[in-house]
N, C-alpha and C positions, 0 to 999 in steps of 0.2 A: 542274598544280601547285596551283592554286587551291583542286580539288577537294579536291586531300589534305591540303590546310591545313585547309579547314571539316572533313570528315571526324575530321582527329586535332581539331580544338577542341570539337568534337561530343565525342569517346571521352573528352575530359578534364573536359569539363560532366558530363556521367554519371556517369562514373567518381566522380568529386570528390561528387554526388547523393546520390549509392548510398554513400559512406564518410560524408558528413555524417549521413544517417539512423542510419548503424548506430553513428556514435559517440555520438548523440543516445539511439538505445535503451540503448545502452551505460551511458551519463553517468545514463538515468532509474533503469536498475536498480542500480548502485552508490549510489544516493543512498539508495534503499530497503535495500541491507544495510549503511549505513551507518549509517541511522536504528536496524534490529534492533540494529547490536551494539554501540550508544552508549547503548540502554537496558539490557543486561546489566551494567551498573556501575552501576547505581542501588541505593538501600539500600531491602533489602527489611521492613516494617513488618507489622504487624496490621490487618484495617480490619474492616469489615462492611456488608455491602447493605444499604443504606433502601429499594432502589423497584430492580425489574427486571419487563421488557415488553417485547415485543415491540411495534415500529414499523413501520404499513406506509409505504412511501415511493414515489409515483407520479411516476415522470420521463416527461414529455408527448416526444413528437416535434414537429418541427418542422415537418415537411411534410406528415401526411398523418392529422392528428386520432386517433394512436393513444398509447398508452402503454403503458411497463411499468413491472409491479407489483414493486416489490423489501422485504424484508425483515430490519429491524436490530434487532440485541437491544440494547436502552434499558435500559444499568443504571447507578443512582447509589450510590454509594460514597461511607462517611466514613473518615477513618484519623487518630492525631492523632499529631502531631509536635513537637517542646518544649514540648509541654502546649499546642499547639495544636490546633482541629480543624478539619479542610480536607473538603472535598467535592467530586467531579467523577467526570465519566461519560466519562474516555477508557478505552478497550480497552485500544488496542495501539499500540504506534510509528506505525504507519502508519494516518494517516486514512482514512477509510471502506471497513477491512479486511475488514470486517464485514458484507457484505451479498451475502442469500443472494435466492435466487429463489422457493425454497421455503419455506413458512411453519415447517412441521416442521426444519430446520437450525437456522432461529435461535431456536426453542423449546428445540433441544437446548442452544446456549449459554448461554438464561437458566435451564435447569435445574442447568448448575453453578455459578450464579452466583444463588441464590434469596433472596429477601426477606428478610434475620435470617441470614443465615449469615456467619459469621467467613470472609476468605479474607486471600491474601498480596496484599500491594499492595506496587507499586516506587515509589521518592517518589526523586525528582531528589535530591540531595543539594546542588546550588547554587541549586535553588526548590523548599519542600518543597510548594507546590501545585502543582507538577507532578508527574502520576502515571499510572502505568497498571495493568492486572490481566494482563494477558495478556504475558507475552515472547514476542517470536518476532512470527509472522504464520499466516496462516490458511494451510489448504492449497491453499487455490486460487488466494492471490497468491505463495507458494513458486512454486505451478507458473506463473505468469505471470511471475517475474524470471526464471526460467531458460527460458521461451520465450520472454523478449524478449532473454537475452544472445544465446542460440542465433540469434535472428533479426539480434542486431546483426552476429554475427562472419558470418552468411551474405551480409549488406550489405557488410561492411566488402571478405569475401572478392570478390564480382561486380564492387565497387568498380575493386578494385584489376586482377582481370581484362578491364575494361575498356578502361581504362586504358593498358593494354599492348598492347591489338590496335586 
């Protein structure tokens, strides 16, 4: 009797594990297309680049003296808003959307976004220095919310099948 008490409290630690994580992937990726489609109602303005670059950006490890090399397109934007003029270099909804591996990707974002060029900027309508160039998200955190809902409901599903046996 004993055994099957630890046993089921065992299947229900797990079980409970394994749904925590995938509600947690869950809960990360809905915050992310929450972000996207709460910057789709912002009003769109006129602005133009002052300053676009490419960034190299070195994140060390922590155990074994190595590092990798990552690459951000650095662009600064002005826009003006009731005769105001604002400046900032956010992208996109989602912070550090923007970094590529290859130098060549984030060269191609500051080619369309180049030094003197007019582009559309979205400006918060309840802060107008809040702003972005980019709606949406890059392609390759697209494809990371939908492998991490994928990975949650597959959590959620082993969860619950644990649970039961």
């Amino acid at each position: 009797m004993t055994n099957l008490m630890h046993m089921f409290s065992d299947n229900i630690f797990y079980g409970s594990l394994f749904i925590g994580l995938g509600i947690t992937l869950l809960l990360i990726s809905l915050r992310w297309i929450y972000n996207i489609m709460q910057y789709r109602s912002w009003t769109r303005c006129s602005g133009v680049v002052i300053d676009s670059k490419v960034i190299d950006d070195i994140i060390p490890f922590q155990m074994d003296f190595m590092s990798i090399k990552k690459y951000i397109p650095a662009i600064q934007y002005q826009y003006v808003i009731d005769s105001k003029m604002h400046t900032s270099t956010q992208l996109s909804p989602i912070d550090n959307d923007f970094r590529f591996n290859m130098e060549q990707d984030a060269k191609k974002i500051i080619e369309r976004f180049s030094k003197g060029e007019n582009i559309d900027v979205w400006v918060n309508p309840k802060n107008n220095s809040q702003s972005i160039i980019v709606q949406g998200c890059s392609k390759e955190k697209g494809i990371q919310i939908f492998g991490y809902i994928i990975i949650a409901m597959l959590l959620f599903g082993i969860g619950l099948f644990v649970m039961t046996f």
